[in-house]
C-alpha positions as CSV (number, residue, x, y, z in Angstrom):
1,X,125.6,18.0,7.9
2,X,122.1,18.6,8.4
3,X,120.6,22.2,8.2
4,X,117.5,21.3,9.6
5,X,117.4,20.0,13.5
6,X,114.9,18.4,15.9
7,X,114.0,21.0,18.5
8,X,111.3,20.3,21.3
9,X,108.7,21.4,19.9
10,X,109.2,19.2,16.9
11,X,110.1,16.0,19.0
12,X,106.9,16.4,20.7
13,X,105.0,16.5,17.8
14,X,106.5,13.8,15.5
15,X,105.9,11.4,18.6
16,X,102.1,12.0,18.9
17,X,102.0,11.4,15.1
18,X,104.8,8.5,15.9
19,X,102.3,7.0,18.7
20,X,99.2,7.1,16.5
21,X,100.9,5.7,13.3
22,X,102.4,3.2,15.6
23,X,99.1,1.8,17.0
24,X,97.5,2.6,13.6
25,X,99.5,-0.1,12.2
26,X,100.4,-2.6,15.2
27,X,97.4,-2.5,17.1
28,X,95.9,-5.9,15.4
29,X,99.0,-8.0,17.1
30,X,98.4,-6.9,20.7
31,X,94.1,-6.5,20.4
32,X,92.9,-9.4,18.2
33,X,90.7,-9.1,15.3
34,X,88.8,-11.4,12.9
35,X,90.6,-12.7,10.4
36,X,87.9,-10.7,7.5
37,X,87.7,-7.6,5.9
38,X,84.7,-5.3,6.3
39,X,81.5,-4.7,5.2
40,X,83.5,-2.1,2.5
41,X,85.3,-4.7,1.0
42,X,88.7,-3.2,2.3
43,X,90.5,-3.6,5.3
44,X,90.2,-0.5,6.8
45,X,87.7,0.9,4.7
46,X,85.6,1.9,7.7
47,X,88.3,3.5,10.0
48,X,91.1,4.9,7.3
49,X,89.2,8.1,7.1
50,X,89.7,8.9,10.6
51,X,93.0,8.1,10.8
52,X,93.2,9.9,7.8
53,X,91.9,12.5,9.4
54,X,93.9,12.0,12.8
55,X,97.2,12.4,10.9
56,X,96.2,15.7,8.6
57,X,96.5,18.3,12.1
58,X,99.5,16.2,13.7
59,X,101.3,16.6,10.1
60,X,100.5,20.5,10.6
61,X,101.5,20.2,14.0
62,X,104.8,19.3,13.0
63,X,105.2,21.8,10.4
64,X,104.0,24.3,12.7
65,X,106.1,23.5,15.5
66,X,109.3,23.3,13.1
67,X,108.1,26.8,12.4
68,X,107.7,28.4,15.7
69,X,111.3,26.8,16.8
70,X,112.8,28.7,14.3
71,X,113.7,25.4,11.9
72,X,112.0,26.7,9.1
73,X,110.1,29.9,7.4
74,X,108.6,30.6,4.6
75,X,110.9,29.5,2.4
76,X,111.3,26.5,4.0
77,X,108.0,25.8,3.5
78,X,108.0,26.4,-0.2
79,X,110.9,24.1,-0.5
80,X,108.9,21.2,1.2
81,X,106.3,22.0,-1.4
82,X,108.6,21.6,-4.6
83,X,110.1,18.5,-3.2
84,X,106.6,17.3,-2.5
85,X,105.2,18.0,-6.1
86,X,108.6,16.9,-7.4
87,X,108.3,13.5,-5.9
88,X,104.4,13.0,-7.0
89,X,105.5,13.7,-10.6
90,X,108.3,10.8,-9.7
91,X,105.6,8.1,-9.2
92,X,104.1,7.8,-12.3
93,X,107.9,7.1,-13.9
94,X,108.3,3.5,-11.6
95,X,107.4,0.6,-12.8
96,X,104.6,-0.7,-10.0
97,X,104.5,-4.3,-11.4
98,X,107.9,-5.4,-10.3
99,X,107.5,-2.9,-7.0
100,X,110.2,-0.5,-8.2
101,X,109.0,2.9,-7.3
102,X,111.0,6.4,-7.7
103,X,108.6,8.0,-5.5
104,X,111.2,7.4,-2.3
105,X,114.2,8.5,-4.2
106,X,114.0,12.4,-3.0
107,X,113.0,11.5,0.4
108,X,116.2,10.1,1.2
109,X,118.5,13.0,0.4
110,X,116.1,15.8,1.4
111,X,115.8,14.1,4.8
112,X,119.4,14.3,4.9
113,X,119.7,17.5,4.2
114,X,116.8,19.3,6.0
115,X,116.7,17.3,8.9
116,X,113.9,14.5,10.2
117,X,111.0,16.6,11.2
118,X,111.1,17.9,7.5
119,X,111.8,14.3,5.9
120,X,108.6,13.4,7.8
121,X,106.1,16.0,6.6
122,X,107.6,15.6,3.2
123,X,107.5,12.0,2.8
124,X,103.7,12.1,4.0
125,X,103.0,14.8,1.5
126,X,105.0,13.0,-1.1
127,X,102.2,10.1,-1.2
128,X,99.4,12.0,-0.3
129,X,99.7,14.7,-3.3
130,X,101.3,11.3,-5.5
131,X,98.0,9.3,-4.8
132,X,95.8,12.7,-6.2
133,X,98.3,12.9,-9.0
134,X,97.8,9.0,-10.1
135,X,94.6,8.2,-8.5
136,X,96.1,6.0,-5.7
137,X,93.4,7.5,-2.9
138,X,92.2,4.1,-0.7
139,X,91.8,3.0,2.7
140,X,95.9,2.4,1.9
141,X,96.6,5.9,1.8
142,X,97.1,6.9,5.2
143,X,99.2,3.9,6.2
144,X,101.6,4.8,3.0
145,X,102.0,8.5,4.1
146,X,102.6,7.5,7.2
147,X,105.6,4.6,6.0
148,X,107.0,7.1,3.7
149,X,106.9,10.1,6.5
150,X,109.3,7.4,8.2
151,X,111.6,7.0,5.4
152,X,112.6,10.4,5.4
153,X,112.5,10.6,8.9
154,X,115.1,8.1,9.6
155,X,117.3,9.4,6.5
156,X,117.6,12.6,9.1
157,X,118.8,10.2,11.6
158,X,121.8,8.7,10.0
159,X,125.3,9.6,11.6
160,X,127.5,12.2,9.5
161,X,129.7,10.9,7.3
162,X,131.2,13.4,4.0
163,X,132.1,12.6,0.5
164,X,131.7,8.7,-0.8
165,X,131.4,7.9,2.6
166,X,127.9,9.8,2.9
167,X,126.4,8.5,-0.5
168,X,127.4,4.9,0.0
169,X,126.0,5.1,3.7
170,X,122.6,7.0,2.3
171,X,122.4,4.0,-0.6
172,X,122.7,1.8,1.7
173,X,119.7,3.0,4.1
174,X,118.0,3.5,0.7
175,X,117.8,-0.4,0.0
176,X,116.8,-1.1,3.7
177,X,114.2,1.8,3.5
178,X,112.8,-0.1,0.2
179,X,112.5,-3.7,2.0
180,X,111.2,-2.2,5.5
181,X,108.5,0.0,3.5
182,X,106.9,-3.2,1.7
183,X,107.4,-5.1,5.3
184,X,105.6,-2.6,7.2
185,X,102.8,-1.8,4.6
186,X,101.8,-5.6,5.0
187,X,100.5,-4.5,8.2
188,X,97.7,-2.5,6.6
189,X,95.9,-5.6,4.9
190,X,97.5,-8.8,6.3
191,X,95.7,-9.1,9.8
192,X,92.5,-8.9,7.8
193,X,93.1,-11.8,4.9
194,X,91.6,-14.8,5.1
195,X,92.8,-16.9,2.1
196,X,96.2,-17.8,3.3
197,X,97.6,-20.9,4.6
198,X,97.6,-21.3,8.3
199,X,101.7,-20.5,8.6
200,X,101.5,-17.5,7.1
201,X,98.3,-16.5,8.4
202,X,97.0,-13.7,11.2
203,X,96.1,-15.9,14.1
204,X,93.5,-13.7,15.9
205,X,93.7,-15.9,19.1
206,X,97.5,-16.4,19.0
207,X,100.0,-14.2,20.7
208,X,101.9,-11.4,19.1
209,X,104.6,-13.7,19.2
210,X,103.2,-16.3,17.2
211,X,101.2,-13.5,14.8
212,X,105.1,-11.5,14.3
213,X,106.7,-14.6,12.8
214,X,103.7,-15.6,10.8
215,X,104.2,-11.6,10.0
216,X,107.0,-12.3,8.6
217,X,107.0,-15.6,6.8
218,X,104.0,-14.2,5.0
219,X,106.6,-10.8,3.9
220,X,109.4,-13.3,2.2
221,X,106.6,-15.5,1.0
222,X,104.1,-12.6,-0.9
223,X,106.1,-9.5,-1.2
224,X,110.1,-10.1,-0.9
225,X,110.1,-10.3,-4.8
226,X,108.3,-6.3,-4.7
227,X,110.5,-5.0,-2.2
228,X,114.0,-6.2,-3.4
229,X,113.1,-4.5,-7.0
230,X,112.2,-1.3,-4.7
231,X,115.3,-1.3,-2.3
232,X,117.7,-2.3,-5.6
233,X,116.2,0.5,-7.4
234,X,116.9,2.9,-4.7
235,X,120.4,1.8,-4.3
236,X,120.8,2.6,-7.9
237,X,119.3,6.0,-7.8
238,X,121.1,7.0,-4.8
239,X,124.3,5.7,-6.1
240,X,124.2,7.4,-9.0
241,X,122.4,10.9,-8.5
242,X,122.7,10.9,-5.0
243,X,125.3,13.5,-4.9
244,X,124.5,16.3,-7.1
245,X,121.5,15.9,-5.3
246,X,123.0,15.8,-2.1
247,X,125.0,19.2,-3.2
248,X,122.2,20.9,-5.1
249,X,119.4,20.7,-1.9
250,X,122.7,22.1,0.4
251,X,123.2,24.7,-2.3
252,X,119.2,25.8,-2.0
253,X,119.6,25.4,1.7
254,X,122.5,28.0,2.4
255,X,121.1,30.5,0.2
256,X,117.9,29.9,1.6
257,X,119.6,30.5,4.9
258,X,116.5,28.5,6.8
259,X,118.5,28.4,10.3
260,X,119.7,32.5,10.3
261,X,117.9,34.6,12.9
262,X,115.9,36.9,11.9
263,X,116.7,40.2,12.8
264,X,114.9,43.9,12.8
265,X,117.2,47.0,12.7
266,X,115.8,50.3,11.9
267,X,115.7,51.6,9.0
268,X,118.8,54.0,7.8
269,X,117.8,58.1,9.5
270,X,114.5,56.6,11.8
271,X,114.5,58.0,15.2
């Protein structure tokens, strides 16, 4: 059961950060653009800073607004922090060559638990403070906290399910989470490459249609032998430390007590 829920302020907020990640990463399909990088080298070394700088107060707004409904105080808030920092000392531990990446192992279960407007924030912070920790800042960065805010997001919006049931169920979501992180993260780059062949290429003159299948083909064709490393190496990790996991967060969470109202009495002989 999750502790943490989506309230209205929340929901409001996770969609403006939805809707700007969204065209942050989709608007090439729909608007066109040459098939080059920029005058930095990078895709997206011009504009990442402002998005970059877009996302920082809608994070906030979400944490703020998970506040102010009553979803989470100040303990709350120093419990996204140690799952933040824990997960940024996970990165260094996967093995990037082969795509494997223990980063997104906490983000699972502490979506779970916490609820998706928590999963969010902390999968955002996860690779922002993970990037500091190993160096990883780039035009990328951004896109990445925004993938991973959506991994722990949707681990918030899985159906409840108790005992083997839950861990099998979270393992599973754990693998897809792997393969639709590298899939998405494509977008980033791939509209801006110019050295692949013409079926797997961005076709700036070509219908989204045309540019989602060629989307695609390019995802099995470059980086289908990254993600399937990452999404096995969740499974693993969820299968087998899923549950104490899974039991410890809920054992922080009750004593915590994030979703008890607070109330004032007077003290014992005031008037």
């Amino acid at each position: 059961m999750n502790v943490v829920r989506l309230r209205g302020r929340s929901a409001f907020a996770l969609l403006a950060v939805t809707a700007v990640s969204v065209a942050a990463f989709g608007w090439p399909l729909f608007a066109g653009t040459k098939s080059a990088v920029n005058g930095g080298g990078l895709p997206h070394s011009s504009d990442a800073p402002w998005l970059f700088v877009a996302l920082l107060p809608l994070l906030l707004a979400v944490l703020f607004a998970e506040l102010s409904d009553g979803a989470l105080d100040a303990k709350g808030v120093a419990m996204l922090g140690v799952l933040a920092a824990c997960g940024a000392a996970l990165r260094p531990l996967g093995a990037g060559a082969t795509g494997f990446n223990a980063v997104f192992f906490l983000l699972v279960p502490a979506g779970r638990v916490f609820g998706r407007g928590f999963g969010f924030v902390l999968g955002a912070l996860t690779l922002f403070a993970s990037a500091l920790l190993t160096a990883g800042v780039g035009p990328w960065l951004p896109f990445q906290m925004v993938a991973a805010g959506w991994v722990g997001f949707g681990a918030g919006c899985l159906p409840r399910l108790t005992g083997r049931a839950e861990v099998f169920m979270l393992a599973g979501y754990a693998a897809f989470a792997g393969l639709a992180y590298g899939l998405v993260m494509n977008l980033w780059f791939w509209p801006f490459a110019h050295d692949y062949p013409a079926s797997i290429s961005y076709v700036p003159t070509a219908g989204w249609e045309t540019n989602v299948v060629h989307w695609l083909r390019h995802d099995v064709v470059t980086s289908l032998g990254f993600d399937i490393p990452r999404a096995f190496g969740n499974l693993v990790l969820v299968l087998v430390a899923g549950r104490p996991v899974l039991a410890a967060l809920r054992r922080a969470a009750r004593r915590a007590a994030f979703d008890a109202p607070v109330v004032f009495v007077p003290a014992e002989g005031a008037p």
